[in-house]
N, C-alpha and C positions, 0 to 999 in steps of 0.2 A: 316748689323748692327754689332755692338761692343757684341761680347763674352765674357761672365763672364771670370775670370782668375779661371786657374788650381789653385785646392785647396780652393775653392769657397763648402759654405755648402747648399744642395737642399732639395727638399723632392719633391716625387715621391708619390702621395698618402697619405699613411698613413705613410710613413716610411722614414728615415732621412739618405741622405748618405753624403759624401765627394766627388768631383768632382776630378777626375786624370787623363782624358784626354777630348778632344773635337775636333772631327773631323772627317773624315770619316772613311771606314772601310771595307776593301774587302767584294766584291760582295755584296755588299751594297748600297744603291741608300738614297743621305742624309745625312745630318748633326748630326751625333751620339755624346753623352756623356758617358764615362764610367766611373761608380763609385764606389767606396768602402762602400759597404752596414756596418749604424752601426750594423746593426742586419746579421749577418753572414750567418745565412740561406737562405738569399734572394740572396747570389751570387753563380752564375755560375761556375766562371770560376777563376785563378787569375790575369787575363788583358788581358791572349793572349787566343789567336780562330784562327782556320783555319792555325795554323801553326803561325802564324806572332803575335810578343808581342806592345802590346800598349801602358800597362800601369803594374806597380806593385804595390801589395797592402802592404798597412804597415803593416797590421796583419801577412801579411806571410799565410795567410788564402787563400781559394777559394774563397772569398767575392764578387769579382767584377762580373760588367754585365753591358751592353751596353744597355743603353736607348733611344728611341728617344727626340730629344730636345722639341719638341713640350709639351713632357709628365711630362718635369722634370721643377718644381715651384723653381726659385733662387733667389724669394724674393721680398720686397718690402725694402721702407726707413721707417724709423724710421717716419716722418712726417706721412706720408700714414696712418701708422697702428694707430699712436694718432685717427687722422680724424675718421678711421674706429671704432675705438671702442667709443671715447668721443660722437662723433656728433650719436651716436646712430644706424651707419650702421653696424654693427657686437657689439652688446651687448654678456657679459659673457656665456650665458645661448640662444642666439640666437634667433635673430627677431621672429624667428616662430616658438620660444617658449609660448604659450598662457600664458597667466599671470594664469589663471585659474589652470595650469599648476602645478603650484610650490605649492607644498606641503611637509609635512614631515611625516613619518610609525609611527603612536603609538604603542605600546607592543604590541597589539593584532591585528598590521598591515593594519589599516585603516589608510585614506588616509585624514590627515587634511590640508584645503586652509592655505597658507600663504602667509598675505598680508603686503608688503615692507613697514612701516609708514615713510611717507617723502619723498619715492621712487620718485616723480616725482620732488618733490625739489632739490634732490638729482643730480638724472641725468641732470634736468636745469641747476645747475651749471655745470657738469662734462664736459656739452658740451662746457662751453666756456673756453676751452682750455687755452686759453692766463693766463688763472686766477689757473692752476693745480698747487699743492706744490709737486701730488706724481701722480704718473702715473702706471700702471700696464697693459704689453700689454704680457700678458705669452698666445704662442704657434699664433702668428699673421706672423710669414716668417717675422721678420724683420731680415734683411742681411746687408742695409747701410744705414749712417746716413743722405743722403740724402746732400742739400745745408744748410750749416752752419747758413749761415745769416738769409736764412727764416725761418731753426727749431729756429735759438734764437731770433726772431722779435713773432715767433707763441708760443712758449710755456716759456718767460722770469723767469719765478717764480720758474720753477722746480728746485727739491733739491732731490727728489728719483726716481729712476726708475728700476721697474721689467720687464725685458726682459728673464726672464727665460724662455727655452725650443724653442727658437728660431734659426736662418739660422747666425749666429754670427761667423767669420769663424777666425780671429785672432785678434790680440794686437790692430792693427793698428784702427779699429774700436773704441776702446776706446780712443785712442788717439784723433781721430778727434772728438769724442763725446765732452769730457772733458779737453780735453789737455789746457794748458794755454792761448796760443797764436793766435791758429788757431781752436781751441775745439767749436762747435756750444753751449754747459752748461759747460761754466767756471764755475758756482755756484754747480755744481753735488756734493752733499755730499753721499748720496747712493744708489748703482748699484747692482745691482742682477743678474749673467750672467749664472746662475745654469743651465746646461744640453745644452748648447752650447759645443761644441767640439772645443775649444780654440787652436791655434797651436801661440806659443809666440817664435818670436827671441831671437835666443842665445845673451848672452851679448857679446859686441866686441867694442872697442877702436874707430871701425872707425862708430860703429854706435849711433847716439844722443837719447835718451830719450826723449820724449815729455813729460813734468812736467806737475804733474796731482793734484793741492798742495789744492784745497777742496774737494778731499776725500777724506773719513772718514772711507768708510765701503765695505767694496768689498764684497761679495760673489761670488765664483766659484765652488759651489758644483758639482761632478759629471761632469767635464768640462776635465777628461784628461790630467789635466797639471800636472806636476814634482814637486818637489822640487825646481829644477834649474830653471825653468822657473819661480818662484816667486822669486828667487835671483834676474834673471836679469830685472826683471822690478819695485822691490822694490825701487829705486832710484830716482825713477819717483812719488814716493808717499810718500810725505815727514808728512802728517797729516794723515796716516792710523791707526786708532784707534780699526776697527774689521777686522780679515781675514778668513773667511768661508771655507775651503777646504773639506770638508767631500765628501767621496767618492772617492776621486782621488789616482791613483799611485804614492804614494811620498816615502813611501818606507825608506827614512833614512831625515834627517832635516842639514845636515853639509851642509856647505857653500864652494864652490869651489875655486881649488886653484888661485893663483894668475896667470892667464895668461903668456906663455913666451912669447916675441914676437918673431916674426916670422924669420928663416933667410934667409939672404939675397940671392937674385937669385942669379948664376951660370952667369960668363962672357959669353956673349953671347945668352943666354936664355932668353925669353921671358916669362916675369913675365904673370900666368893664370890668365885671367878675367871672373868671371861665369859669364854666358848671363844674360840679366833682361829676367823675363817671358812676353809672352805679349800673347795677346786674340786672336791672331790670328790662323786661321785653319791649323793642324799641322798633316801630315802622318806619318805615323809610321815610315818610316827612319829617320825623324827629332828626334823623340822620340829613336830611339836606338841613335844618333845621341849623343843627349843629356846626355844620360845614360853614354855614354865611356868619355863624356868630365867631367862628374863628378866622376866620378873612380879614372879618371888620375889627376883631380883638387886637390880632397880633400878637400872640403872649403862647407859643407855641413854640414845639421846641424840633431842633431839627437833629438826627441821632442816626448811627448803623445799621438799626434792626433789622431793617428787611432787607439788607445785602448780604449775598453770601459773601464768605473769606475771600478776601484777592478782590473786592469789588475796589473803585477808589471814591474817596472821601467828595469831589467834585460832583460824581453821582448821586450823593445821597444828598446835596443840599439840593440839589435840581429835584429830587424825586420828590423830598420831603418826608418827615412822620410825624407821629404821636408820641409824646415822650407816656414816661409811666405813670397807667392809670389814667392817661388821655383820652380823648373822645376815639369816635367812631371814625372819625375824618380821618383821612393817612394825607388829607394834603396840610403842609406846613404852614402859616403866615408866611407873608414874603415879607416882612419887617425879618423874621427868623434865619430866613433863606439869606436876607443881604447880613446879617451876623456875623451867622458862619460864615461866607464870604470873605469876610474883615481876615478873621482868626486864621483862616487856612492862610492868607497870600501875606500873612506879616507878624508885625508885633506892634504895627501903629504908633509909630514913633520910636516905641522901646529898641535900647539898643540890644545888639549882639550882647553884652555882658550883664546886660541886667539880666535878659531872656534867662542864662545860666548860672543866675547868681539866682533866681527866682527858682528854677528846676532843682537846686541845691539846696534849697531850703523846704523846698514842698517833700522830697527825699534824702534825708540826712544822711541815712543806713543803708541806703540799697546797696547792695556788692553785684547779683546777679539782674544781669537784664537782657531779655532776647526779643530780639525783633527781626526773625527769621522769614522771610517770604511775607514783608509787611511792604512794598512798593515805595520804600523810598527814595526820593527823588536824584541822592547823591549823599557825596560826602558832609557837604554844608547841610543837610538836616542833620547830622552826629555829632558837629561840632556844639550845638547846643548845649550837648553832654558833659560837657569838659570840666566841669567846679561840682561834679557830683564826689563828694569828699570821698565817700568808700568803694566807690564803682571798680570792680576787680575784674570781671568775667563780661562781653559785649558781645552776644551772639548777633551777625550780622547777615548769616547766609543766603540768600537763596533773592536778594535786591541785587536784581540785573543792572539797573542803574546807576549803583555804585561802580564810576566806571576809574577813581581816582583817588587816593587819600594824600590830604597834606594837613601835618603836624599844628595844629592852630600855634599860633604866634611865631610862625615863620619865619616869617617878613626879623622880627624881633633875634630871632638865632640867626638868620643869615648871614648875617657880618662877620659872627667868630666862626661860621663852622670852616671846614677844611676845605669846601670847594671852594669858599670865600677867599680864604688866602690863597690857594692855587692860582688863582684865577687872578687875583691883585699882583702875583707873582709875574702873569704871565702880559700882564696889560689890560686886561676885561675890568672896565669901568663897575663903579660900583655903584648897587642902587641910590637916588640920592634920601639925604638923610629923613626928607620926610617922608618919604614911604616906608618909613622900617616903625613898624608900631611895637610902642612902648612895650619893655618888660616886664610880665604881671607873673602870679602863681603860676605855678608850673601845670601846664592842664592835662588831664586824663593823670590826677597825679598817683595811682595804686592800681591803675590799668593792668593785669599782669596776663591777661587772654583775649586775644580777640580773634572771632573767628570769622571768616570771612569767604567761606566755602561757595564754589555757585556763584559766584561775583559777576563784573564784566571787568574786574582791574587787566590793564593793557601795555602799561607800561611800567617798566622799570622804576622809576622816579617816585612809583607811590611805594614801592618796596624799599626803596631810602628811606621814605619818611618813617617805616616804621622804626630804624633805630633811635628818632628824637625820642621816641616814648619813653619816659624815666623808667617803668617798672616792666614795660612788655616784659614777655617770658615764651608765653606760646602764642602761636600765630598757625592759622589754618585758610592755606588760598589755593588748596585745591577744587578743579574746574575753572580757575581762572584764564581767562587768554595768553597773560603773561607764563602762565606755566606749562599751559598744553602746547602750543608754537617755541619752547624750549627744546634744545638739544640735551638728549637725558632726562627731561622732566625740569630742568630747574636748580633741582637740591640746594645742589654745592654753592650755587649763584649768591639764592636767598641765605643761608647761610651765611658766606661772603659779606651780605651786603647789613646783618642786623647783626649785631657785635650778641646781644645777651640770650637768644634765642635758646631754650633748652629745650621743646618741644618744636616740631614742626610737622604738620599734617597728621599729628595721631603719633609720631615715632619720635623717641628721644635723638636728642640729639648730643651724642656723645662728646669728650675732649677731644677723643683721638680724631674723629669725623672731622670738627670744627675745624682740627687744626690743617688734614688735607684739603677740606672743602676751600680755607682761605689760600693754602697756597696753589690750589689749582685756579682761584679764583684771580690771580695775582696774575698765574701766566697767560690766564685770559686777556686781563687787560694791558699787559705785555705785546701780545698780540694784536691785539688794536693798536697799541704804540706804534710799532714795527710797519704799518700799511698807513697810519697819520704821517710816518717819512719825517722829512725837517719843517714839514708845515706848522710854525708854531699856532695858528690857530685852531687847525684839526688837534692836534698835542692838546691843546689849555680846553677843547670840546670834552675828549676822550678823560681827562682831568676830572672837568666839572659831574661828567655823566658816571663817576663811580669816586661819591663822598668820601668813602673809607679807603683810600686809597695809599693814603701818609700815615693813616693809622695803621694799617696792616704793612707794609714797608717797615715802620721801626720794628712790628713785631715780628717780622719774617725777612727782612733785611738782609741779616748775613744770611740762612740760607740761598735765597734766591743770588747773593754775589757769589759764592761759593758753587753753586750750579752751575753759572754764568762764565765765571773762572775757567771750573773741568772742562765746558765746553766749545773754549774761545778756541783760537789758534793755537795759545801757548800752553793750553793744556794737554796730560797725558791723555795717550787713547786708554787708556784704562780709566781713568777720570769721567770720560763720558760713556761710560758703557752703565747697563743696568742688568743685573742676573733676573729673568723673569721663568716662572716656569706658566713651561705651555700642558694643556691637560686639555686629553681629548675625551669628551663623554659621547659623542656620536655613535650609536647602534646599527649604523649601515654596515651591509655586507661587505663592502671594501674596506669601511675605515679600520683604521688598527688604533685600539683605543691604550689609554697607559699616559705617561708626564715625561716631561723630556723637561731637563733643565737649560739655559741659553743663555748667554751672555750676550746681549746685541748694544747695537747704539740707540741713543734716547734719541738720535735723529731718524729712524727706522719709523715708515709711513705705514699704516692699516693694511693701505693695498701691499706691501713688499711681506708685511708680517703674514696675510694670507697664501701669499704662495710658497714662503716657509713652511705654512699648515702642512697647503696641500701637497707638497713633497714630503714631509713625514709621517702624516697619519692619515693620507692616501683621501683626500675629502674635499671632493670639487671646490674649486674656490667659490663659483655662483651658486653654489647650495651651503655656504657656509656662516655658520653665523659665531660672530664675537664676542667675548665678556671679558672685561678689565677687573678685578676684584683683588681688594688692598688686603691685609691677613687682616683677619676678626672681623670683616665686613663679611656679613652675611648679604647681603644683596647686591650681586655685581652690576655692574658698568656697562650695557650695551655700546659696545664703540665700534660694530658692524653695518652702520647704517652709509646708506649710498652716499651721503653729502659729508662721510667723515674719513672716505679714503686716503684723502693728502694730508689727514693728521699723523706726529707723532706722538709716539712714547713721551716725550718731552711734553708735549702737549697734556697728555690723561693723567701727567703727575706720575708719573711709575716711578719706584723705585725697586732698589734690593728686595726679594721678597715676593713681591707681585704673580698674582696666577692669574694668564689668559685661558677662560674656556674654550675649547674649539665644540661646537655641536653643527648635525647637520641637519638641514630643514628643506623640506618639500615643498612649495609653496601654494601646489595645488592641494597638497593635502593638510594643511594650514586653512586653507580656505573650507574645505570640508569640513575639519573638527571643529571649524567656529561657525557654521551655519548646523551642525549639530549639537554644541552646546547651548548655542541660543533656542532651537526648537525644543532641546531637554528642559532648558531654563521655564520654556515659555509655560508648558507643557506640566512642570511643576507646578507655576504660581499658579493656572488655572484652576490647579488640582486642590489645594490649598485653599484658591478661596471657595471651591465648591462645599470643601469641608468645612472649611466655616460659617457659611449659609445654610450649609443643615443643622449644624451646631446652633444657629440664632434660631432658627426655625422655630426647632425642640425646646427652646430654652423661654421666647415668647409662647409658643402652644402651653409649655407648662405652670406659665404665669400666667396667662388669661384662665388657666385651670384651676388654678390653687387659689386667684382672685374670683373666682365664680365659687370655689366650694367656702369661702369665708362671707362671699355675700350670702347663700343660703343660711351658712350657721348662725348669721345675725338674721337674718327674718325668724329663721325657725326658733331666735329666741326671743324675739319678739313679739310674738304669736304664743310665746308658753309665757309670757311676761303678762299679756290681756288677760281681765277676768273672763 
């Protein structure tokens, strides 16, 4: 029978490898496969045993281990797995799953029935396939796509398909899925390839692109692939609208340089032609065999594949591989190794604007792009992005190294922005004229999300830069430095500081918000005024370090003189007072709970407003905790914290209207209920994933089941087939 090709993705069990050889193997009786465990634990050896080498692993790791073939699963087609999950022979949750079964843990960890409304209508339809818009076959061994004409005579309709966590081994598979001409879903608009170990051809002159021109939306989360590998097949997807990369080795975003071509052979010489791979059984002298002809070739391709997610890109040109349909060797040419090299550390000449005028053109239409937990190095790999015409949404989380953002054409806005003239105001020389680069298109110009969650941003100054952005809207920087070491979280600051912000961290961001967040933002920097003293140069510092400074002043102007006014000398004591009501929710046996209405001064400190507390509603001041909260704000103000006692009311922005919470807190027992919510928390997930390892269990057992009773039903009609 016909052997999978080296480079072919298996699973052994539980556990996912890459195929690197196939064939026999001293003092061995049998047809062996050896292969590059994803999980590195699970190998042996790194190819060779007994002396003699077989095979070499990408990682450069000990990973590999010889299996027998009987033991190693290399998949089904894509048809198969529809059949198996629509027609009802491997359902989500698994045939011998009792319906009885399904339930969900209330608080107190009983066990409520849950029952599917529809569920039967539901699946009626799902079985008849011919009639699916969206398909979901995640963790079914689909590996190929089987006969073209019968997946598109069987499933005509489809437009989505989840294949994540499947035997998906390169490029080429999507090509025949969806490819133009010879694509079994021409109509494929979205693909899901997430946690397939993807190995994609380098781009090359002498190789064609299959056009993949209705889709729209790729995802490759976690799939191993480069930078470079989404260059070179970017050409081939001329309506890609979203591109999912999260988790992969991409490492820097520039675009490669332009090819030289090759020169010409030597009189005499014979021009090298790499062998095609092919399935047949191959000893290890073939395989060293192999090895020396790619050494001496060079014409080898250096790729992801055998790195897991989060590996970095530096790694894999060191380790080297086989591109698709390569030999058995996993080591690269070093002509390939110094390539990659070039591509990772530049553009070779190319400028910064070509780079992005090159990326803009390879993606016309992209609006969505996420490159979440992909180890980018900084800001400057993003700025590359900048002349992507539709780019709307820029998921960025979870790159620690991004420890800074500044507006590309900076240098270019500097002169007119408003720290410019402050600063010209104040005597602070200005840069000189050649350092200020020219004026171009406006970059990131329909940018209107960027999310930025999990960051390492640190300072203030990149939180400036986000109001250059014409289109910003939402902005997500939560777990960043700059907002955990904030007093309050932040908020009102970043608000403050980006004029157009309507979203922030997941929560809109209302008018009424806006408009205290700016004025309390205002009396912040008030306050820095007031301790700069007459030192004009502290003054023009405190200036430069909050851009929107003259801009929020006209727009808030007269209030804050009117404040200013009430509160001088010559103002009334009525002028400076503010009615705040105090409200006590604390449940101690002393406290006497209920709202007291007050009239106090905006000059009234934390610490004087606590022992107000504690003389009316009878609640230790060291056991008491504070909340400021404005009307219609539902989430109040912590302003009980130890480093905010010598603030005032003046200070948190109160006015008429304002309710201080009083509540009282234990602190030992604070510390109790959070070392018991965490042991409930922990206690849960375990529980949870326990459930869902028996859930995989039953659902694999009933697949190797139902694939066991269709391989008899084809013998046994095969056998009533013979004379």
């Amino acid at each position: 029978m016909a052997l999978p090709a080296v480079g072919c993705r298996v699973r052994i069990l539980k556990d996912y490898a890459t195929v690197r050889y196939i064939g026999p193997v001293a003092q061995q009786q049998g047809i062996w496969v050896g292969v590059e465990w994803d999980d590195h634990s699970r190998g042996k050896h790194d190819g060779s045993t007994a002396g003699v080498r077989y095979f070499n692993c990408v990682s450069g790791t000990t990973s590999g281990s010889f299996v027998r073939i009987e033991r190693v699963c290399f998949g089904i087609t894509l048809l198969e797995a529809l059949r198996a999950r629509y027609n009802n022979e491997t359902a989500e949750h698994g045939e011998d799953v009792a319906a009885e079964e399904l339930y969900v843990h209330t608080s107190r960890r009983r066990r409520v029935k849950v029952q599917l409304v529809g569920e039967e209508k539901i699946q009626q339809k799902q079985r008849q396939i011919h009639m699916l818009q969206s398909a979901r076959l995640v963790g079914l061994d689909v590996s190929a796509v089987g006969d073209p004409a019968q997946l598109r005579d069987s499933i005509p309709s489809i437009t989505s398909l989840d294949l994540t966590c499947n035997l998906v081994a390169g490029w080429d598979f999507v090509e025949h899925l969806a490819g133009r001409e010879q694509g079994a879903l021409t109509q494929l608009a979205v693909l899901n390839l997430s946690e397939n170990k993807l190995t994609v051809p380098p781009a090359s002159p002498s190789r064609s692109l299959t056009l993949l021109p209705s889709l729209r939306v790729l995802v490759l989360n976690d799939c191993g692939v480069a930078w470079q590998d989404v260059i070179s097949v970017a050409p081939a997807l001329p309506s890609l609208e979203e591109l999912h990369l999260c988790g992969n080795p991409i490492g820097h975003l520039q675009p490669p340089p332009p090819p030289s071509p090759p020169p010409p052979p030597a009189a005499g010489q014979r021009q090298h032609q790499r062998p095609a791979h092919t399935a047949q059984l191959q000893g290890p002298s073939e395989v060293q065999t192999r090895e020396g002809r790619q050494e001496a070739g060079g014409a080898g391709h250096v790729d992801g594949s055998g790195t897991s997610p989060g590996g970095s890109r530096e790694g894999d040109a060191d380790c080297g591989s086989s591109g698709v349909g390569g030999s058995n060797a996993a080591t690269a040419p070093v002509a390939a190794v110094e390539a990659e090299g070039e591509g990772a550390s530049g553009l070779d000449g190319a400028g910064e604007e070509e780079a992005a005028a090159m990326l803009a053109s390879l993606f016309p239409h992209l609006q969505v792009l996420t490159l979440e937990d992909c180890q980018l190095p900084g800001w400057s790999a993003v700025e590359v992005l900048r002349r992507l015409p539709a780019l709307t949404r820029l998921h960025l989380a979870g790159n620690t190294r991004l420890t800074h953002i500044t507006y590309p054409g900076e240098e270019g806005a500097a002169a007119a922005s408003p720290a410019a003239e402050q600063d010209q105001a104040a005597g602070v020389a200005a840069a000189p004229a050649a350092a200020v680069r020219e004026a171009g298109p406006a970059a990131f110009p329909r940018l209107s999300s960027l999310l930025l969650g999990g960051c390492g941003i640190s300072q203030w100054g990149s939180v400036d830069q986000l109001d250059r952005f014409p289109e910003l809207r939402e902005v997500r920087l939560t777990g960043n430095p700059v907002l955990t070491s904030s007093r309050g979280g932040g908020r009102f600051e970043v608000i403050g500081r980006v004029s157009k912000l309507t979203q922030l961290n997941g929560a809109e961001v209302r008018p009424r918000e806006r408009r205290d967040a700016e004025l309390r933002y205002l009396q912040h920097i008030a306050t820095e005024m007031d301790r700069a003293g007459a030192d004009e140069s502290q003054r023009a510092a405190v200036r430069a370090a909050h851009p929107r400074l003259r801009r929020l002043i006209e727009l808030h102007g007269a209030v804050l003189a009117t404040a200013a006014r009430d509160s001088g000398a010559g103002g009334s004591l009525a002028s400076s007072m503010v009615e705040i009501k105090l409200t006590c929710v604390a449940a101690g046996a002393t406290a006497k709970m209920g709202t007291q209405v007050k009239k106090l001064p905006k000059s009234t400190t934390v610490s004087a407003l606590r022992l107000l507390c504690e003389r009316l509603f009878k609640v230790k001041s060291q056991e008491m905790a504070l909340f400021l909260r404005a009307p219609g704000d539902p989430m109040p103000e912590d302003i009980g914290a130890e480093d905010l006692q010598d603030r005032t009311l003046g200070f948190f922005g109160a006015q008429d209207g304002y309710e201080v919470l009083i509540d009282e807190v234990d602190p030992e027992a604070l510390r109790r209920a959070d070392e018991d919510a965490r042991a409930a928390a922990t206690a849960a997930h375990e529980g949870r994933l326990a459930e869902q390892l028996r859930a995989a269990e039953k659902l694999q057992a009933e697949f190797a089941r139902s694939m066991g009773l269709q391989a008899q039903q084809q013998q046994q009609q095969q056998q009533q087939q013979q004379p």
